[in-house]
N, C-alpha and C positions, 0 to 999 in steps of 0.2 A: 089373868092379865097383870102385869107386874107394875111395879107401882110409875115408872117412867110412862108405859103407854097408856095408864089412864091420863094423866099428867099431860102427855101430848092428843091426846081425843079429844080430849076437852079444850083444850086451844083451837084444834082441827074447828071443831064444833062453832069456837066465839069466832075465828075468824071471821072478818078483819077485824073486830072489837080485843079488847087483849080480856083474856081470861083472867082468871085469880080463884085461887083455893088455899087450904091448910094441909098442913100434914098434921096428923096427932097421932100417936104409939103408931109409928109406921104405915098408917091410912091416908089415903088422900081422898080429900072432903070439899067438894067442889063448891066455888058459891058463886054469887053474882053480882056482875058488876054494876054496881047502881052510881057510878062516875057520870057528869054532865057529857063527857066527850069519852065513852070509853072504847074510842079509835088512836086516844093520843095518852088514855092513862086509867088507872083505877081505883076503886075503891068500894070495896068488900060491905056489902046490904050489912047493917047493926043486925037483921033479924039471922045472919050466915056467920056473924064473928062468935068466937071462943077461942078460950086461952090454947095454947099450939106449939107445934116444937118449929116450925118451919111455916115461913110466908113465900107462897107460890104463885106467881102469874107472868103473863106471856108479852114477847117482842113481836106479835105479827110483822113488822116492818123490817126483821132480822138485826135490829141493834143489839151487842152481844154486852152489850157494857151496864149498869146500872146506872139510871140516869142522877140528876140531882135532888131531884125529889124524890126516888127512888133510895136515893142517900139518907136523906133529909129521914123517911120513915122509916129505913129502918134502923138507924141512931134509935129513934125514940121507942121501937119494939124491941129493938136488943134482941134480933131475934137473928138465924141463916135466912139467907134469900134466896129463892131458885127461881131461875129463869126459864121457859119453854120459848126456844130462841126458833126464829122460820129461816131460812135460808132458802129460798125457791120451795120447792115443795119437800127437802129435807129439814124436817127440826131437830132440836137436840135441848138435852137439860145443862146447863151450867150452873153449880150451885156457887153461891158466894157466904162465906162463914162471916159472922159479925164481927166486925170489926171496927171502935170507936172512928168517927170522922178525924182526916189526915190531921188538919189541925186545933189545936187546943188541946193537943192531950196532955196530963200530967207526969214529967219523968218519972222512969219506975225501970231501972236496970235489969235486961234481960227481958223485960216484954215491952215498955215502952220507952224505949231508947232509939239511938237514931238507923241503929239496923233493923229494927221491929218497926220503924216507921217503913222501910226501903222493901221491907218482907210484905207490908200488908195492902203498902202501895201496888205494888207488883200484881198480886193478888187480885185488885181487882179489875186488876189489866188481862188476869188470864193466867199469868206466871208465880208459880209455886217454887218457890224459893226454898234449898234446902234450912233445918233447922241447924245450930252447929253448937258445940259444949260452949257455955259463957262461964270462964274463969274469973270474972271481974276485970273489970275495966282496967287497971292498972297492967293486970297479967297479961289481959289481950294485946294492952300495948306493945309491952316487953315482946311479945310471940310475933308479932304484926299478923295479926290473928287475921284482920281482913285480908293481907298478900295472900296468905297461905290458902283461903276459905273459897275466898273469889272466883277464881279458876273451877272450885268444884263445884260451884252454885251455877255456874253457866256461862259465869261473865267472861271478858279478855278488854286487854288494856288498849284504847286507841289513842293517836295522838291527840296531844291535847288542842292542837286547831282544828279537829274533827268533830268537836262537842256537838251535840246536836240534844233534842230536846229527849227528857229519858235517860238520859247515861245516868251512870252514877258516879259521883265527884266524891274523890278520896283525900282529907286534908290529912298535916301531918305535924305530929311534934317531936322535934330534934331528931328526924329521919324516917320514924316507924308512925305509919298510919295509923289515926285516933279517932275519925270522923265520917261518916257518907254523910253524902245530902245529893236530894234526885236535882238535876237541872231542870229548869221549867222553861226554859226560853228567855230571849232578851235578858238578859243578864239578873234571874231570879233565881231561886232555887228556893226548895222544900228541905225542912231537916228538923232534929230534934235534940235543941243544943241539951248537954248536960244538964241538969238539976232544972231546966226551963221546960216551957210551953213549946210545943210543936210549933211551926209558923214558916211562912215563907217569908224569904226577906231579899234584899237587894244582892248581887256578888260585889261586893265592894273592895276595893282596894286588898281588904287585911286579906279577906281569900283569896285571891289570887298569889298572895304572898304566901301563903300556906299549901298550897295545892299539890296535889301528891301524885296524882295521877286519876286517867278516866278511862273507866268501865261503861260498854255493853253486852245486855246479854243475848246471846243466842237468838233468844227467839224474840226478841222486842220488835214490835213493829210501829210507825210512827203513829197508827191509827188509835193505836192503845192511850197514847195523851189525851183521850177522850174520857178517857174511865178517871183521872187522875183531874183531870180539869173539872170533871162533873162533879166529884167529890168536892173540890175548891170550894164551888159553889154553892154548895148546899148549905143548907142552915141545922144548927143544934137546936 
């Protein structure tokens, strides 16, 4: 039995409680869930925990997203998350790779900058964003490395009274794009200014005056602002 269909047997099995297990050197090590309510969430008996390369448990109710809490833990395991998602009576695994909560992070060019914020945001929405050579930031600009990139990661430009929440906002200096940050609605957005802290903040006056143009991708659906709203909320 391969490692996915013990993975979904054993949710088979908790259903409608959501399961939870480990992966350790490619095994999957089932445990239980000793959670007050484990129809709405989980948590792995002390006498089933050990150290692990992966934390596994199930969406009986088929939500595909990781919740806040969801978030919240696994910040603090620094670990992947796999999901065993139900869909009617079809399930599936979706795995989510660790990735520090959207914000607060520390600048750090090349992974966390504000296109590694828009890559990991994506990500837990479902969408895998290609990775692309970073020449430094000054180079990128000179290339307008985002025009050139954008197109092949999935996106296309819509007009800019199309905004809706999810795109991605392109600012610009002296012509050539220098900036994403994801829209969030009502006039907010998600981004991760140079040398600063991740953070949402207001779209105020100065962006608007900078604004480059707006991307979505392909496959974004509005539902996915769930996975990105969940993250919001969650706690470090």
């Amino acid at each position: 039995m391969t490692l996915a269909e013990q993975i979904i047997n054993h949710a088979k099995q908790e259903h409608p409680q959501e399961s939870c297990g480990l992966i350790l050197d490619g095994a999957y090590i089932p445990c239980a869930n000793v959670a007050d309510d484990p129809t709405e969430t989980f948590r792995i008996s002390p006498d089933d925990w050990q150290p692990c390369d992966v934390i596994v448990h199930s969406h009986p109710q088929g939500q595909r997203f990781l919740s806040g809490a969801d978030r919240s833990a696994q910040h603090k395991s620094r670990l992947d998350w796999w999901l065993a998602v139900a869909d009617k009576d079809n399930w599936e695994i979706i795995k989510y790779r660790y990735t520090p909560l959207l914000r607060g992070r520390t600048f750090e060019y090349g992974t966390h900058d504000c296109y590694g914020l828009v890559e990991d945001a994506y990500m837990l929405c479902g969408i895998q964003l290609m990775k692309y050579e970073r020449k430094g930031e000054a180079q990128e600009i000179a290339d307008n490395a985002f025009i050139a990139n954008f197109p092949k990661a999935g996106f296309y430009q819509v007009p800019l009274d199309e905004i809706q929440q999810g795109d991605v906002i392109l600012t610009s200096i002296r012509g050539n794009a220098n900036h994403a940050s994801i829209y969030l609605g009502d006039e907010e957005v998600l981004h991760h200014p140079y040398g600063g802290l991740s953070r949402r903040e207001g779209f105020c006056e100065v962006w608007h005056k900078t604004m480059h143009s707006v991307w979505r991708h392909k496959d974004w659906q509005p539902q996915m602002m769930t996975a990105i709203n969940n993250d919001l909320q969650a706690q470090g």
